[in-house]
C-alpha positions as CSV (number, residue, x, y, z in Angstrom):
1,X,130.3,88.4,78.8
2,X,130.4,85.8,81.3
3,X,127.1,85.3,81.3
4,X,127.1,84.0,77.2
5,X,129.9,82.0,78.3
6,X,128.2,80.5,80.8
7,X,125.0,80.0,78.3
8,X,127.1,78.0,76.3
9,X,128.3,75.9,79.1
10,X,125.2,75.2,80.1
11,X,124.1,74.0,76.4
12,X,126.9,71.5,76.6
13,X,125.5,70.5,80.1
14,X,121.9,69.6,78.6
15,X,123.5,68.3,75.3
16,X,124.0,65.2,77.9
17,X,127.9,65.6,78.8
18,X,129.2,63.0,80.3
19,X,130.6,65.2,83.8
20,X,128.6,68.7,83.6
21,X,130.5,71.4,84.6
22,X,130.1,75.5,84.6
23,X,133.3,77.2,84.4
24,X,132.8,80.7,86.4
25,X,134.5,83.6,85.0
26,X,135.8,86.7,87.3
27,X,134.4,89.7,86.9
28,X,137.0,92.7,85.4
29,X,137.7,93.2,89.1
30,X,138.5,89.4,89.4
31,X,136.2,88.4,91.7
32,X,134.4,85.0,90.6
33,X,130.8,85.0,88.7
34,X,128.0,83.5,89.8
35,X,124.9,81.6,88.0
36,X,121.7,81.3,89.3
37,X,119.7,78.0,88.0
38,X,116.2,78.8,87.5
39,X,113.1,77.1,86.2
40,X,111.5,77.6,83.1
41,X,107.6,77.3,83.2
42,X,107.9,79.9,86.6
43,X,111.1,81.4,86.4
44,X,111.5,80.3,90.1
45,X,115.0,79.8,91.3
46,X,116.2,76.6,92.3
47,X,119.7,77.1,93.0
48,X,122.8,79.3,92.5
49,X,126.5,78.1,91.9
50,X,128.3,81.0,93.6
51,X,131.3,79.6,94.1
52,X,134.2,77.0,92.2
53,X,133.6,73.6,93.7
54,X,129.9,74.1,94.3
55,X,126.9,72.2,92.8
56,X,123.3,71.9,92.1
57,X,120.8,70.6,90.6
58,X,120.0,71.2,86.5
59,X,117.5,68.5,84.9
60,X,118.0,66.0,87.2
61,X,121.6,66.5,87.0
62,X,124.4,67.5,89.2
63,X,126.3,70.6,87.5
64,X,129.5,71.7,89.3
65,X,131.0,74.9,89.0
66,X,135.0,75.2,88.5
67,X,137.6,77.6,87.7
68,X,138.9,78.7,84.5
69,X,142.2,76.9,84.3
70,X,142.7,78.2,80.6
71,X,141.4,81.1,78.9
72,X,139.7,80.0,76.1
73,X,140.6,82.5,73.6
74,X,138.5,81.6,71.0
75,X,135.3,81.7,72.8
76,X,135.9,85.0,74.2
77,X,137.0,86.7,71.0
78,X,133.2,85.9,70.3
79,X,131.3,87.6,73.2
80,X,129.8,90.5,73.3
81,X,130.7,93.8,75.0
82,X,130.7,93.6,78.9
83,X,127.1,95.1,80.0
84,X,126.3,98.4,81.6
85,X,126.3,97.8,85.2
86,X,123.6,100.2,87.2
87,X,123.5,100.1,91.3
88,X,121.1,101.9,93.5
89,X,120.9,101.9,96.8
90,X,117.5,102.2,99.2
91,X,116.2,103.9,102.6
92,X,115.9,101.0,105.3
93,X,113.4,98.8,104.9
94,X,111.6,100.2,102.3
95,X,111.9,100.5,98.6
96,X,112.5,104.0,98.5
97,X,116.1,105.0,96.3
98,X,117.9,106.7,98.4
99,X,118.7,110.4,97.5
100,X,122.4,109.7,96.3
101,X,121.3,107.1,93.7
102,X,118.2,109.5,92.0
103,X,121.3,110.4,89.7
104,X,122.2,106.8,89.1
105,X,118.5,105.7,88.6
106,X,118.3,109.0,86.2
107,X,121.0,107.5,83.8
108,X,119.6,104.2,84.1
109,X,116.1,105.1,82.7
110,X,117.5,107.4,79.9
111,X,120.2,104.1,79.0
112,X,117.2,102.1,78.4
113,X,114.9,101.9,75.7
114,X,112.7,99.4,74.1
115,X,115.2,97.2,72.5
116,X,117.5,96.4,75.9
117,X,117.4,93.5,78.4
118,X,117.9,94.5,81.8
119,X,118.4,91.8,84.6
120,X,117.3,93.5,88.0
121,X,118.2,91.9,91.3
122,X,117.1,92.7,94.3
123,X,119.3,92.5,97.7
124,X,118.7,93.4,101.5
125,X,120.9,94.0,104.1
126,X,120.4,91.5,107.4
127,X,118.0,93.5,109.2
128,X,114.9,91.1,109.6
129,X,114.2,87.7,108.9
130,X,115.0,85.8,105.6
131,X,111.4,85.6,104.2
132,X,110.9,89.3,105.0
133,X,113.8,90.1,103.6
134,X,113.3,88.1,100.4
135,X,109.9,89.7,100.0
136,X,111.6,93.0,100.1
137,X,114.7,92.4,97.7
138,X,111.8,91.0,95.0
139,X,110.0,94.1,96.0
140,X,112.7,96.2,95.7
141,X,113.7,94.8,92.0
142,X,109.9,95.3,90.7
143,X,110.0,98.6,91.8
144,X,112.8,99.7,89.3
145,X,111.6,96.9,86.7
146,X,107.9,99.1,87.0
147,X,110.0,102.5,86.4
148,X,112.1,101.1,83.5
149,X,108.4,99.5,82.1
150,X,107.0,103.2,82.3
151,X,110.2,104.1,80.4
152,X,108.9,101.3,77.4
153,X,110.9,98.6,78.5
154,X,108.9,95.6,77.0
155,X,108.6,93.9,80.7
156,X,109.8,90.8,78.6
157,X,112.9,91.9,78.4
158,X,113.1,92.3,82.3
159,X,114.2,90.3,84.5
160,X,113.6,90.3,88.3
161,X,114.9,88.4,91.0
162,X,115.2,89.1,94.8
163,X,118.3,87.4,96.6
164,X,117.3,88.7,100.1
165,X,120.5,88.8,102.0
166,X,122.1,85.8,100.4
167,X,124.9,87.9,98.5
168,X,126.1,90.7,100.9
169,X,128.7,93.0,99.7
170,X,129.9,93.9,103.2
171,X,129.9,90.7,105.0
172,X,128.2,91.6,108.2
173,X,126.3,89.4,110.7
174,X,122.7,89.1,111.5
175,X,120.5,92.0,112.4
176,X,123.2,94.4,110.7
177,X,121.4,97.9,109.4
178,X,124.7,98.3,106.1
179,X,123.6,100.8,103.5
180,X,125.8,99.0,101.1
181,X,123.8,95.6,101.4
182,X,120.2,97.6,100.7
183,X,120.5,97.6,96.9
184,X,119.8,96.8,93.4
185,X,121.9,95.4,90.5
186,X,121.1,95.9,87.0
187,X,122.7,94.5,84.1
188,X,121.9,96.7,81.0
189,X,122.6,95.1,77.5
């Protein structure tokens, strides 16, 4: 849901507004959503509004993220359903599910089938450095992609991304082995 909403802020960003702006939308839990800016000839990321207030770069523009002050009714009424929302969890260091989320992962592949999109993102906890633990989240996200291809998922309709230890769920410091950190998100639609 926030993610169309966000689509369509971004279409009024490159339809040349005068201030571009993203408004982020919380989650049902109210926490704030996040937008990752990525390139479209490499699907590279370049930046990530994560936060109201911050900024980046989109077309040699600066876009700013903000608040919803209002709730734009009308634009909601036409979203889509909220997306299935699937989180594993992996052994230390490797990417290995852990036996807990076999269960999840089970679900998962029998939710998709060759008609979904699945965003897959890959996190670490703060065990390492940031290039290993990079490599790792990206690793960790093409593992389940490669499982959900073997399902027939078109791997078109699957996107990876690793975000290393850049979006903790348990705010820890560095060199901190957290179980909850070593994961991956994926957004079924």
């Amino acid at each position: 849901m926030r993610r169309l909403a966000l689509g369509l802020a971004f279409a009024a960003v490159l339809a040349g507004c005068a201030t571009p702006r993203v408004s982020l939308y919380p989650d049902a839990d109210g926490a704030t959503g996040s937008v990752a800016v990525m390139r479209p000839d490499t699907g590279a990321e370049v930046g990530a509004l994560t936060q109201p207030n911050t900024w980046t770069k989109v077309g040699g523009k600066t876009v700013g993220a903000r608040p919803v002050t209002r709730p734009h009714t009308e634009l909601m009424s036409h979203l889509p359903p909220p997306p299935d929302v699937y989180i594993l969890y992996f052994e230390e260091g490797t990417t290995t599910v852990t036996a807990a989320s076999r269960p999840r992962l089970d679900a998962l592949r029998k939710a998709v089938d060759a008609n979904s999109w699945v965003q897959i993102t890959g996190h670490t906890d703060t065990v390492g450095s940031t290039e290993d633990n990079d490599r790792l989240s990206r690793e960790r996200a093409m593992e389940i992609r490669d499982v959900l291809v073997a399902q027939g998922l078109p791997v078109k309709n699957a996107k990876t991304t690793g975000r290393g230890e850049r979006e903790l769920k348990v705010k820890t410091g560095d060199g901190v082995d957290n179980a909850t950190n070593r994961r991956v998100d994926v957004i079924l639609r």
